[in-house]
N, C-alpha and C positions, 0 to 999 in steps of 0.2 A: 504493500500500500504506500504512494507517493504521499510525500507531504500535504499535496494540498486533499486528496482524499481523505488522508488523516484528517484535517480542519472540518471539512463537509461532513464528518461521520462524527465530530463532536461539537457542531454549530447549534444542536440546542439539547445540551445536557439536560440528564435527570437530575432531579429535583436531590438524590442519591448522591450525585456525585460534586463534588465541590468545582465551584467555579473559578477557573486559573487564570490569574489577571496578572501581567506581565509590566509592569511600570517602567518607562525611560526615559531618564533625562540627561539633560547636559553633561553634568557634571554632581559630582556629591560633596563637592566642598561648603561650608559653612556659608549659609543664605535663607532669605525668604522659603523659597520654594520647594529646597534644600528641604529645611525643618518639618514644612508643611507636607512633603512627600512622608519623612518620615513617620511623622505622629499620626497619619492616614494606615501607613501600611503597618504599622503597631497596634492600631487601633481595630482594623477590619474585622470581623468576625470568622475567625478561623474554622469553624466550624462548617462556615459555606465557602468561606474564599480561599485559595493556596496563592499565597502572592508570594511574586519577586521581584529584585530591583536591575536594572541595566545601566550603568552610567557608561555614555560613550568617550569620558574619557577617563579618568583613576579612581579609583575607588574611594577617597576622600575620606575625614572624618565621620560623616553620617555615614558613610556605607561602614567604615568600623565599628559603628555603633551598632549596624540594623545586625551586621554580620554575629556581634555579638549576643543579640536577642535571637538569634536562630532563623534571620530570612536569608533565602539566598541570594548573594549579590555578585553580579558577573561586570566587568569591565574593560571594555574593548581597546580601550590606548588611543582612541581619534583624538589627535594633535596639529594635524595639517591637511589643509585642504586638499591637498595632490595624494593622499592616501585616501582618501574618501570613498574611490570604487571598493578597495580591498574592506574598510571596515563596513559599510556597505554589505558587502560578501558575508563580511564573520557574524555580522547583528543578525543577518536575513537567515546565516544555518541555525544560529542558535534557537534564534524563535519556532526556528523549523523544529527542533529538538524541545522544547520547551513547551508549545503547542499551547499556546494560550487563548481562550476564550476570546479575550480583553487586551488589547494592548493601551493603555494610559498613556499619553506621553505630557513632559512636564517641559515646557521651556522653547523657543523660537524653534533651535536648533534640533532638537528632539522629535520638533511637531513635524518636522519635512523628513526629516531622515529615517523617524517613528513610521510614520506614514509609508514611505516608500518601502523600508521592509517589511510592516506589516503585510502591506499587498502585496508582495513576491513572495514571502510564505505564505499565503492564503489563511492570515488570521481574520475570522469571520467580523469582529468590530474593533474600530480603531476610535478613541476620544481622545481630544485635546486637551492641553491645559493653558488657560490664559493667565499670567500672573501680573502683568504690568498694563498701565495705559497708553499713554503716547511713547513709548521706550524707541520705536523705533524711529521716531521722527524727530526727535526730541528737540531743542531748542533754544532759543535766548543764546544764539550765536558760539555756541561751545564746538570747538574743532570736533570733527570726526564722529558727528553723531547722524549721522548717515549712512554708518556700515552697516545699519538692518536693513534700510530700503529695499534692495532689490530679492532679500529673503523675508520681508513681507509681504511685497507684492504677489511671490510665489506661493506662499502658504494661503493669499485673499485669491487665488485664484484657483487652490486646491482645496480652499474650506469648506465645500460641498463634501468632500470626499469623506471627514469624520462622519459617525453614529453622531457624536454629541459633541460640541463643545464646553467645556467648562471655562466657567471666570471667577476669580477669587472678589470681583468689586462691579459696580454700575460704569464706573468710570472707564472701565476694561472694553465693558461688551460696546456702548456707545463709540467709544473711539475704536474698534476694530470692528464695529458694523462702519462707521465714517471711511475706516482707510479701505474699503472694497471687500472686508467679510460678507459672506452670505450662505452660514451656517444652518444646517436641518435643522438642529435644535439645539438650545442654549440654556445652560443650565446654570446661576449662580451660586457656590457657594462658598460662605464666607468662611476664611480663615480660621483655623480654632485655635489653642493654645494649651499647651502642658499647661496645668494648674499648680502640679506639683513640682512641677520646676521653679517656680516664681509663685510662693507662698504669700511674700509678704509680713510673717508673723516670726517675730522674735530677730528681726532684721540685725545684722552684724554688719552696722555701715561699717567698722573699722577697718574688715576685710579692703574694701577698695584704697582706703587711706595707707594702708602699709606695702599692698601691693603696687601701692603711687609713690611712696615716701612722702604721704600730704602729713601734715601735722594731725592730731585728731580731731580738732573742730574745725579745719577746713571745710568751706562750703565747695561743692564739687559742682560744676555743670559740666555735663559727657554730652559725647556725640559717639553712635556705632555704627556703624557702616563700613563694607569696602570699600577699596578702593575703584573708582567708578563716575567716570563725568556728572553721573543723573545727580552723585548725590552730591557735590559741590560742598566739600571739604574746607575749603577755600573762604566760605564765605562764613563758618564756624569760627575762621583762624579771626576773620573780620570782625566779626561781632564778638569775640574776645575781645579786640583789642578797643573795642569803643565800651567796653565794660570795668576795663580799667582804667578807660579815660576819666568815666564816671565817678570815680572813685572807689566801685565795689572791690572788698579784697575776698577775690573767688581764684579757684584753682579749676582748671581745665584736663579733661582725658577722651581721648580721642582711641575709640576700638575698633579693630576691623582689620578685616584679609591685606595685608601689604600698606597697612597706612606708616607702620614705624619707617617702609625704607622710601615710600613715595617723594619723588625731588622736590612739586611741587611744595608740599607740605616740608618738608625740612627745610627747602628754601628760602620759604617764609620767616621759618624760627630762625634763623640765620639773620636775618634779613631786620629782625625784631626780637634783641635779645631780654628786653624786660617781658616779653611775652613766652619767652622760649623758656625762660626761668619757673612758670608757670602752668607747662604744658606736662604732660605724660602722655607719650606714643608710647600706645601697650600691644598694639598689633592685633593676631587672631587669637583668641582665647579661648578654651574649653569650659572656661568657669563665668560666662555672661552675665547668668542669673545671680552668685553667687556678689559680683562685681556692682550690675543695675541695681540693687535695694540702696547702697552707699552712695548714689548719687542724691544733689538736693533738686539736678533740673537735667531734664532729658532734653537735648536739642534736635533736631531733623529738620535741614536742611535742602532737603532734594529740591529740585526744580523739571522732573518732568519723572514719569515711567513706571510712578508707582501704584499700586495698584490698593489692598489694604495693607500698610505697614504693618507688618511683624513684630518691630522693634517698637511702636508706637503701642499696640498690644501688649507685651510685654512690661513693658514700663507702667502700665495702669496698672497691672496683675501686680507692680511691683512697690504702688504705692509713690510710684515716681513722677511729681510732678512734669508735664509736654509742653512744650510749643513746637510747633513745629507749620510747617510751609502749603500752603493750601492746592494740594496735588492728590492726582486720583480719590479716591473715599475718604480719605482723612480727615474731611472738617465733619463728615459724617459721626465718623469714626471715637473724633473726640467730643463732639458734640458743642455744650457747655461746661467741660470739665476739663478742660485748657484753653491753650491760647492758639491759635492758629494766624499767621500772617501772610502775607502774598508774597510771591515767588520771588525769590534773588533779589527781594530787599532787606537789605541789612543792617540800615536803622531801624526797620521796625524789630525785625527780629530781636536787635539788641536792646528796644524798648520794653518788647513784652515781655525777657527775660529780667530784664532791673525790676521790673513792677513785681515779677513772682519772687525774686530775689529778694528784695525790701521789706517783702511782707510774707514771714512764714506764714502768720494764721492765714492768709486767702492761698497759698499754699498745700497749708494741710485741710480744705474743707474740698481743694479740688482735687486733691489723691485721693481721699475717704469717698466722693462720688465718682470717680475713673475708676476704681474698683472695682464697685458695685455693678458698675455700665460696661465694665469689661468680663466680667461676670456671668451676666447676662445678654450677653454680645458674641464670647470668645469660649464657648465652652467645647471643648473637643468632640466629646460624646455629640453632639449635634451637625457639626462637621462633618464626622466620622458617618453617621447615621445617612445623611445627605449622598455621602459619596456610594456607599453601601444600595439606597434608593436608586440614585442612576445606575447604578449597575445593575441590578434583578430588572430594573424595567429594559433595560438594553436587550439582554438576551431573552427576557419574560415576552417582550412585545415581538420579538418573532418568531418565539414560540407560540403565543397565540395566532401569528397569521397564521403559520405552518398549519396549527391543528385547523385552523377554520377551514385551511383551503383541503387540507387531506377530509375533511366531514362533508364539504360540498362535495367534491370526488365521488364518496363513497357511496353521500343521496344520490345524485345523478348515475350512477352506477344500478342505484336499485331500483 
């Protein structure tokens, strides 16, 4: 039996046999979509689903993670475009080998390349994953944010081809119905969030002050992100330095994939040594959670691509006062329990950071309701449940065509 007969002989499983969903994304290194892949495929009910992960290119932290909770995780090495046929080749046998129901794919890169090998092994449904908004268009003049274009264009002119698309924001589906989407069906759902990763209760700011060298009543305002145009690092370092123009005496830390060796950013500190004297590049961390409670002010800064922040999530769970930049769902997101400002300005930012700054108690009444609102916003199990629904209905809805049409057969028949 070929490959693709194999597919055909198990396109609508019994109810008996568990449903094998095959996830792939970019990459598994530390990110949005990243976490949110993982805490889905943790989360699924194993009982119906056999999941696995594919990252096309290493295996990254979260895949050491998922590998260690017992999912299997395989990764292909795609590092350069002129390798492409061959990896290509190795995604398309293994899925062959693999035989999944379900292919998921998570991320630009994933959705075209997901998609093309789903379809040469004859995997019966293929769903996208949307994680960002304008990511590929991006803007406000920032070099080199045009190298999605021409693999968005591709993926709007292949997005008939998924069962489903998924988007984690409103912001998402809107701007990629705008850029030429014209998806069967769309599905939103919102992000969730480890709970127990970011308690919030019995908080050890100290942790981040010694892992800073801050003194211990340093007031801290972070920023996390990689390294990465969308999220304009740049204008963090800026409203630093109009912060202590002010007079505030605040201490700055800056987390994320590649920000300690970024030239940009150390160029700055360079550039600005009463600010540089104030800063800590801590780079990528393993301990986020453990780090986020220690902060007195979460900043995010992005200016295009985002979809529901993660790290804005996060920080509410963590009792962490936000402001942050009024991009994809986020003014949603936060509602009235921060401050959200307009894009790549960096007076205001460094305004509504003084205002929270100056004033614990309006501080602490907007962590005690970002709590509560991320609570009831960001809870995994809901998430989890959502994603679990698109899928019995994916393979459920044609398994009911199937049976309908094999019952009208069999009346016409008698």
């Amino acid at each position: 039996m070929d490959a693709t007969t194999a597919f055909e002989f198990q396109r609508t499983p019994s109810r008996k046999n568990k449903i094998r969903v095959v996830n792939i994304i970019t990459g598994l290194d530390t990110g949005g979509a990243e976490h949110a892949l993982e805490l889905v495929v943790s989360l699924l009910d194993k009982a119906i689903f056999d999941v696995s992960v594919i990252s096309l290119r290493d295996l990254g932290l979260v895949g050491s993670r998922l590998r260690q909770q017992g999912v299997p995780v395989y990764a292909i090495g795609l590092r350069h475009a002129v390798t492409l046929p061959f990896h290509l080749l190795r995604l398309t046998l293994l899925l062959c080998r693999l035989r999944p129901q379900i292919v998921q794919t998570w991320l630009y890169h994933a959705d075209l390349i997901g998609l093309l090998a789903a379809k040469l092994a004859g995997a019966p449904y293929v769903l996208w994953n949307l994680r960002g908004s304008n990511l590929a268009l991006g803007g406000n003049g920032v070099p080199g944010h045009g190298q999605y274009r021409f693999l968005l264009r591709c993926l709007a002119w292949l997005s008939a081809a998924p069962d489903v698309v998924i988007s984690n924001s409103q912001a998402g589906i809107d701007f990629h119905i705008s850029a030429g989407y014209r998806p069967r069906r769309v599905v939103k759902i919102t992000n969730g969030v480890d709970f127990m990763r970011f308690p919030a209760v019995d908080a050890d700011r100290q942790y981040l002050r010694d892992a800073c060298d801050f003194h211990s009543d340093a007031v801290v305002v972070g920023h996390i992100a990689r390294i990465d145009p969308m999220k304009n690092h740049l204008a963090f370092l800026q409203m630093a330095i109009l912060l202590l123009d002010r007079g505030l005496d605040v201490r700055f830390v800056m987390i994320g994939r590649e920000v300690a060796a970024d030239a940009i950013i150390t160029g700055f500190l360079i550039r600005n040594p009463r600010l540089a004297a104030r800063v800590k590049l801590l780079g990528e961390r393993r301990d986020v959670p453990e780090l986020m409670v220690g902060l007195d002010l979460l900043c995010s800064t992005s200016i295009w691509g985002e979809g529901t922040p993660n790290v804005i999530a996060e920080a509410m769970l963590s009792s962490v006062a936000v402001v942050a930049t009024d991009v994809g769902d986020t003014s949603h997101l936060l509602s009235d329990t921060g401050r959200i400002v307009p894009v790549n300005d960096v007076p205001a930012l460094a305004l509504a950071c003084e205002e929270l700054l100056r004033c614990p108690s309006t501080r602490l009444e907007l962590v005690k309701a970002a709590r509560r609102r991320a609570i009831e916003l960001f809870r995994p199990e809901t998430m989890t449940a959502a994603y679990e629904r698109t899928y019995l209905d994916v393979v459920d809805a044609d398994y009911r065509h199937e049976a309908f049409a094999a019952s009208a057969v069999a009346t016409a028949a008698s």
